[in-house]
Structure formats: C-alpha cells, structure tokens
N, C-alpha and C positions, 0 to 999 in steps of 0.2 A: 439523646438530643442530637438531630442532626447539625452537623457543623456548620456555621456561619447562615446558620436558617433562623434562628427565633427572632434577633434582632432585626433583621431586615425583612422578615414577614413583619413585625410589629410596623414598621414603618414606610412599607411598601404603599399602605393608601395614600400616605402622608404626599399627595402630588404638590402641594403646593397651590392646588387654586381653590380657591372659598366656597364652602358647600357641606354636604353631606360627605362622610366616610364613615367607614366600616372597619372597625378594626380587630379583622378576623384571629388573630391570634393574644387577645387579650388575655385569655384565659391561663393562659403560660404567667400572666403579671399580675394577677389580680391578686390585692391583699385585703380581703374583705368580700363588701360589699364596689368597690374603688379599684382601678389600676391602683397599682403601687405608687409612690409621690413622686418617685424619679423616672420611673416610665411615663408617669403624664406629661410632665414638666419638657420629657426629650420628644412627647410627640409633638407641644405646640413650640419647643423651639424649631425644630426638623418642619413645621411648616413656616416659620418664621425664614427661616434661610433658604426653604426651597419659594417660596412665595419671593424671594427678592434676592436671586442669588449675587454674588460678587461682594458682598457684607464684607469690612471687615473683622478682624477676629473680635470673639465673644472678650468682652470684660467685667460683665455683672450680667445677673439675670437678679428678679423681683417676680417670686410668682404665690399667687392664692390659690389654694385651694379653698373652692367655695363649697364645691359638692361633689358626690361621687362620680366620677369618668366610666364608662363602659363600654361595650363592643359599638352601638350607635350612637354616630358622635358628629356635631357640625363643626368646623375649624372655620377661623378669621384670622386676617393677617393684615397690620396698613403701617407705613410709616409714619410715625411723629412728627420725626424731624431728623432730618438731613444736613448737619455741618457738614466742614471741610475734614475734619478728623473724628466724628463722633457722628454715630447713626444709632437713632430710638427706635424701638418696634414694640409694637403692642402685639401678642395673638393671643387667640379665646380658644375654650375646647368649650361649645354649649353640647345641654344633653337635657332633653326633655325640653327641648325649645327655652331654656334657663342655662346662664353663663355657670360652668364648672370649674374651670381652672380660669384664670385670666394673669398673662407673665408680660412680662414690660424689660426688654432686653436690651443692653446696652453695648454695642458695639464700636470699637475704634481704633483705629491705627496707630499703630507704635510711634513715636519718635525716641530724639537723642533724648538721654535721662538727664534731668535738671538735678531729681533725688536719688539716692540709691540706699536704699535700709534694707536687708534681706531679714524676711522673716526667720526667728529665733528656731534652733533646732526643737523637736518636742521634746517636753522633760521624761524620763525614764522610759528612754529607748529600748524598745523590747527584743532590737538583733533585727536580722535578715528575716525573711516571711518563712524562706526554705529553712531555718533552721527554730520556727518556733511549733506547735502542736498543732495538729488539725483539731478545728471544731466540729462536734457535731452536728445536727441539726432539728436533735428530739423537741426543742422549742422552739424552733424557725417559724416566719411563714412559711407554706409550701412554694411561695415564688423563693425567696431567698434559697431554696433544699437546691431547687433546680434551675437556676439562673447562676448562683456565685459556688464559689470556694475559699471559704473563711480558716483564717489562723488566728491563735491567743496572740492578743498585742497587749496584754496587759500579765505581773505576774499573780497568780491567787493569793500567794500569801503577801501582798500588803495592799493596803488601805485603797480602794481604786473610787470609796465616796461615791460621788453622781454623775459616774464617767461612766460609758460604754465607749471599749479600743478593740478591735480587730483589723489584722491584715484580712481583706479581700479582692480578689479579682473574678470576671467575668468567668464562669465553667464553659463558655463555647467558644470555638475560634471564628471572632467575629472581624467587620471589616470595618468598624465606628473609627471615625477624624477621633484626635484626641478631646478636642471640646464636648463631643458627643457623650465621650468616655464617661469624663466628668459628671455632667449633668443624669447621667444614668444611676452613676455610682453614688454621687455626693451626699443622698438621704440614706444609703441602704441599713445605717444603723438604727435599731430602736434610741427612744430619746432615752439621754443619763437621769429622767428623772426616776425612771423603772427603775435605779438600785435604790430610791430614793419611797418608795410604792410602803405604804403598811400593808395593804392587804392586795391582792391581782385585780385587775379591772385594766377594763380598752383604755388605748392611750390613740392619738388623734393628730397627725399633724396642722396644722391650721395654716401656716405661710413658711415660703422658705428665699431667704435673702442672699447671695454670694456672690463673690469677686473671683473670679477666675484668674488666678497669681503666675497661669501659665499658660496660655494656650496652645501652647504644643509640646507639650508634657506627654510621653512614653515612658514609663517607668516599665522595669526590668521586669521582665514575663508578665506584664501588667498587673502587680498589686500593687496595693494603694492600701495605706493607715487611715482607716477612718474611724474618727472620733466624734461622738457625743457627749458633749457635756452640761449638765443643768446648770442655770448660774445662779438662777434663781427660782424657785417653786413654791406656790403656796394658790389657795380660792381656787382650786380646778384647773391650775397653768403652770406650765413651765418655760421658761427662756433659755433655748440650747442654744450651746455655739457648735457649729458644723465645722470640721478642719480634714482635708486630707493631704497627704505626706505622702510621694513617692519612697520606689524601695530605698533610697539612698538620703533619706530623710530630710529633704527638699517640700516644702511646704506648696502646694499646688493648687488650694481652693481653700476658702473663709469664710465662713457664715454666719448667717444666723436664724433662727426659728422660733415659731411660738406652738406650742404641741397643748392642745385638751388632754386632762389627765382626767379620766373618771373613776367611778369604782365607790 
C-alpha cells in the first residue's frame, strides 16, 4: 500500500460542491456489494465540511444507510440551521439517481463545562495494543486485511457473550483530522450479535448513531479499542452499542446501531 495514498484517493473527488463524483478508489473499501459503512459515512461527512468549511468541531453524526454506495456517486450538502454554538448539516450520497446513505451532523462549539462526568474506564482492560496478540485476518473482510491492523482486546478464555473487542488502527500512514479518524474507524467492527449467530449468514448494518466524546483525540500510534456489543437480538435485528477507547483507555466515541441479521 502506498503510503498516505488510499485514504486521500478515497476522498480526493469529495470537492465539496453538489453533483456527480467518481470515487475511483473505492474498490480498496468495498465490503460487499457497498463501501464499507465507515468509508461512506467519512465520504459524506468529508463533503459536509468541505461544502461549508470553518464548521465547528463534529459532536454527533446520525447516519442511514439506505442502500449500497459504489464508485458513481452524486453528493449534497445544505445547512439546517445555523445557531450561535450549534450548526446542523444534512449530506446525501445518491446512487442510481436513489438516496444511499443520508447523515445529519451535528456540529458545535465548545464552552465553559456546567457538567463534567467522564465516561467510566472499560471493564476488563486487555493491556497496551503493543503488548496484546496480532490478529489474523483468515475471516476478515478483504477491506479490513488491507486497510487496518487488528489486536485481541478481549481474553479467549473467558466469557466475552455478544461482544466483538479489538485493538485496531489504520495500516497506512495517513494524514486524516482526528474527527476523520473517528468516523472512518467507529464501525470497523463486525456486530456482537455474530457471537450470538446459530448458524453463519450476512449480517447488515442499517444505521449508525454517535457522539464524538473527543474531537481531538490522538491516541498513541493510533489505536483505538473498538467494541461491539449486542444488547439486544431477536426477529432478524440486533441493537449494538458502538464504543471506542484510546490506548490510554479514554473513551473517545459512543454509539449506537441497528444491524439485519440474516441467515
């Protein structure tokens, strides 16, 4: 992989004005028939901030996946609404003249803290990223083989239920804002319903909900603890919560998702 190439081809169409694009190097992200859910999600934020730059920092996104995303793709981008500390933005990824993704993002400016509750460390800390096992990647997608570098964040021999935990970070040296990071990273787990599966069949995400707990969050050589967990599963669904934790086990992003289980 050339260095600091895949990511900024992926987003190099992404100019920011409303129309058609081409996004020639999809095939690097594609899980499926679909980009990946965190590569869509970062292409229509990445027009959302280029279409209205000077935003302030991301603090939620809300995005659908409606349909699958591919190389030709129309983007939109409009303000909501415009406060004094809070700015909405709608953007669309259509495909086939039909809306594919539609994200609804919520940007706003810091002030002084009235609350301060820092989210809870994770329960059974699995150690530094450097000192747990490399994954393999014999059941990977082939974007995840060649995009990330995954470690055990959980241990095998106990109970780990309808959780999926790995340490991963980005395998190229890219030049993504940390919010970028984020929303690239945030889904790259399968859902925790898969330990939850009788028999293998596609699993599907359907929407993906988060608060961005940091926006300028660097964690140490860039991994991040990301966790999926089912909370609830049953009739062809599952309800994950999305969480990732820098190396120093700082909780950085919170979610949530609704994922089709078939099979």
């Amino acid at each position: 992989m050339a260095a600091g190439m895949t990511i900024a081809s992926l987003l190099e169409p992404v100019t920011g004005q409303p129309g058609p694009a081409s996004l020639v190097h999809a095939a690097d992200w594609m899980q499926g028939r679909t980009l990946y859910g965190g590569a869509s999600a970062l292409v229509a934020y990445t027009m959302a901030v280029r279409a209205f730059p000077g935003l302030p920092p991301l603090r939620a996104g809300q995005v659908a996946f409606v349909a699958p995303v591919g190389e030709e793709i129309e983007l939109a981008a409009e303000i909501v609404r415009q406060g004094r500390n809070v700015t909405q933005v709608r953007s669309q990824i259509i495909a086939d003249g039909r809306v594919a993704l539609s994200a609804f993002w919520l940007f706003g400016e810091g002030r002084e803290a009235n609350a301060v509750h820092p989210s809870a460390p994770p329960e059974d800390w699995p150690g530094a990223p450097e000192d747990c096992a490399e994954v393999t990647h014999a059941f990977a997608p082939a974007f995840v083989a060649k995009n990330f570098e995954l470690r055990h964040g959980q241990t095998k021999d106990t109970e780990r239920g309808a959780t999926v935990r790995r340490w991963a970070r980005l395998a190229e040296d890219h030049t993504l804002d940390p919010v970028s990071k984020l929303v690239l990273m945030g889904d790259v787990m399968p859902p925790g319903a898969m330990r939850a599966m009788q028999r293998q069949g596609p699993i599907s995400s359907i929407n993906w909900s988060f608060n961005v707990l940091d926006p300028e969050s660097r964690s140490r050589d860039g991994w991040y603890l990301a966790e999926n967990a089912s909370q609830h599963a049953e009739a062809g669904y599952s309800s994950e919560r999305l969480r990732l934790w820098d190396a120093d086990g700082r909780q950085v992003l919170d979610g949530m998702q609704c994922v089709a289980v078939f099979g």
